[in-house]
C-alpha positions as CSV (number, residue, x, y, z in Angstrom):
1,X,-72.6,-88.9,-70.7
2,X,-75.6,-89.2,-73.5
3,X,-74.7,-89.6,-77.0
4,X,-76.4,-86.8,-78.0
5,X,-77.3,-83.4,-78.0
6,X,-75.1,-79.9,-77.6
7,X,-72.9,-80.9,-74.8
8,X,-71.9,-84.4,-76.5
9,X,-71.1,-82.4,-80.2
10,X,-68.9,-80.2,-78.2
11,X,-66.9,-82.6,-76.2
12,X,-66.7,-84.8,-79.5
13,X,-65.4,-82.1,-81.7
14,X,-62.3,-81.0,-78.5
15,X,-61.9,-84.6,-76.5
16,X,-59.9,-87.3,-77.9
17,X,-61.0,-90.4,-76.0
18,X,-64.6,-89.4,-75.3
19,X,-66.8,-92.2,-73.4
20,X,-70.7,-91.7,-74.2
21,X,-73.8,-94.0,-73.0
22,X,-77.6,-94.2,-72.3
23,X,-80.1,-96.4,-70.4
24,X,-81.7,-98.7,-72.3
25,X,-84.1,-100.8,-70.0
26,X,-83.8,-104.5,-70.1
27,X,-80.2,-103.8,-70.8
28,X,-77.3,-105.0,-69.1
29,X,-74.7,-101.9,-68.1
30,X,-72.0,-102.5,-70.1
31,X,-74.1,-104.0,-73.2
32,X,-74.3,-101.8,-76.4
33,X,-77.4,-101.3,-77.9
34,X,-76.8,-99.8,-81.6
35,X,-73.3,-99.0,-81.0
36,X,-74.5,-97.5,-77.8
37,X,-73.1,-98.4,-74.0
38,X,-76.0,-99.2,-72.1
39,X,-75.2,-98.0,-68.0
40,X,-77.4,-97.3,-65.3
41,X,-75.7,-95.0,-63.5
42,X,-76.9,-96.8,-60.5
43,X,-74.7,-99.7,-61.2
44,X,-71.9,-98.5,-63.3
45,X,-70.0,-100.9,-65.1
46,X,-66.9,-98.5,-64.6
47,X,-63.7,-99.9,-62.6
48,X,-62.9,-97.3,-59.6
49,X,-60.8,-94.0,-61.1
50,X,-62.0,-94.2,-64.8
51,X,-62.9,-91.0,-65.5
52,X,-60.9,-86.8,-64.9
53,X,-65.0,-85.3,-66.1
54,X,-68.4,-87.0,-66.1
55,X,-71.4,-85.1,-67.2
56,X,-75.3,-85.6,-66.9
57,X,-77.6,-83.9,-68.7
58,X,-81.6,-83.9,-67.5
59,X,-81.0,-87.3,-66.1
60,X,-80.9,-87.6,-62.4
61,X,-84.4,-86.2,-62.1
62,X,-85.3,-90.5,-63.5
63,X,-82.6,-92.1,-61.1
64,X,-84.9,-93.9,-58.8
65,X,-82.1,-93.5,-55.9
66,X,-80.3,-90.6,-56.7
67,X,-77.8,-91.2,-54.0
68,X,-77.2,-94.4,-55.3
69,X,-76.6,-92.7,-58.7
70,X,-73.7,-89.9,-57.2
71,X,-72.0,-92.3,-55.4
72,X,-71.4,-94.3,-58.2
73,X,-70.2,-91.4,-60.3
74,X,-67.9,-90.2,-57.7
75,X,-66.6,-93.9,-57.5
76,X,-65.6,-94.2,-60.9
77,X,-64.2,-90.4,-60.8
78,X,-60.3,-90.3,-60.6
79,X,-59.3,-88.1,-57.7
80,X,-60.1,-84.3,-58.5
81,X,-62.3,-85.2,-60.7
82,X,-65.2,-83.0,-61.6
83,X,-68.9,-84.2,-62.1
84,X,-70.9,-81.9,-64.5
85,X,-74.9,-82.4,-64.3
86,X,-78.1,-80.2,-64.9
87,X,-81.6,-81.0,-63.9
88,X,-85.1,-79.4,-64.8
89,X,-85.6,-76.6,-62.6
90,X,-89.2,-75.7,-61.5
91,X,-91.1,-73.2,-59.6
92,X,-92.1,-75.9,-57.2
93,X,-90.1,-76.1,-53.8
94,X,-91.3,-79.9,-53.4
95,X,-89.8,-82.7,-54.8
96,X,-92.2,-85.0,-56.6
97,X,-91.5,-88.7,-56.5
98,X,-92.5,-89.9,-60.0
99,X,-91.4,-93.8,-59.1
100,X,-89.3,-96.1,-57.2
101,X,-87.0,-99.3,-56.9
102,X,-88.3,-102.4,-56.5
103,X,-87.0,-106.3,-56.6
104,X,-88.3,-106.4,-59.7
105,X,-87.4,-102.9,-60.9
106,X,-88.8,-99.9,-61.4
107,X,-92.4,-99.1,-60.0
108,X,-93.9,-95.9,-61.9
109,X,-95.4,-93.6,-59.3
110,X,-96.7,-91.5,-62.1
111,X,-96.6,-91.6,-65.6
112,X,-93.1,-91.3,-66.8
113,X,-91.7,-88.5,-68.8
114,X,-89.0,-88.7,-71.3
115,X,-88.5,-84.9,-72.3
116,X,-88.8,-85.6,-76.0
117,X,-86.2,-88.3,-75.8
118,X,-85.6,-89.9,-79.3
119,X,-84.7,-93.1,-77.9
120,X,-87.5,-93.2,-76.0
121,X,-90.5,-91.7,-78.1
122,X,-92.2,-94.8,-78.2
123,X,-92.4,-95.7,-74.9
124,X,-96.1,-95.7,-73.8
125,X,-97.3,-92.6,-71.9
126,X,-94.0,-90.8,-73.6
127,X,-94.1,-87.1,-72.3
128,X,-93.0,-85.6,-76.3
């Protein structure tokens, strides 16, 4: 889950042993960047059965294989589970593809968009 925002100051303030982490590209998963976990939630660094909840907030709309990304949070889910996740909703009824994997990484279909994120704010062509 992201180390920020409402959802994270919630869970803090009620969940005793409360796992948090972010992307960080050029990271490793399992690295910490400023006291940080790095994971892509492609490639968890997980074991199987880690977690009872796992949340996502605005994230799999930048997972370059989404199904990819769900398996590997079922995976790492212990058996009932529950997955928690939101994702922009628009008016549109088409799903835009804003980039894709590569062998070398990610190829940006589009200029990428960060929704404001702090961590991210630098990041050339940063959607604020």
């Amino acid at each position: 889950m992201s180390s920020r925002g409402a959802l994270y100051r919630f869970l803090r303030r009620r969940v005793a042993d409360l796992t948090c982490s972010e992307y960080f590209d050029q990271v490793s998963p399992g690295q910490y960047v400023d006291g940080i976990q790095c994971q892509d939630v492609e490639q968890l660094s997980y074991p199987d059965d880690s977690f009872n909840l796992c949340t996502s907030t605005e994230v799999f709309e930048h997972v370059a294989d989404d199904s990819k990304g769900f398996a590997e949070v079922a995976r790492v889910l212990r058996r009932g589970g529950l997955f928690v996740f939101t994702v922009p909703m628009t008016g549109s009824e088409q799903t835009v593809e804003r980039a894709e994997r590569t062998a070398d990484g990610v190829r940006h279909l589009l200029e990428p968009e960060y929704h404001g994120d702090r961590l991210r704010l630098t990041a050339p062509g940063c959607n604020r």
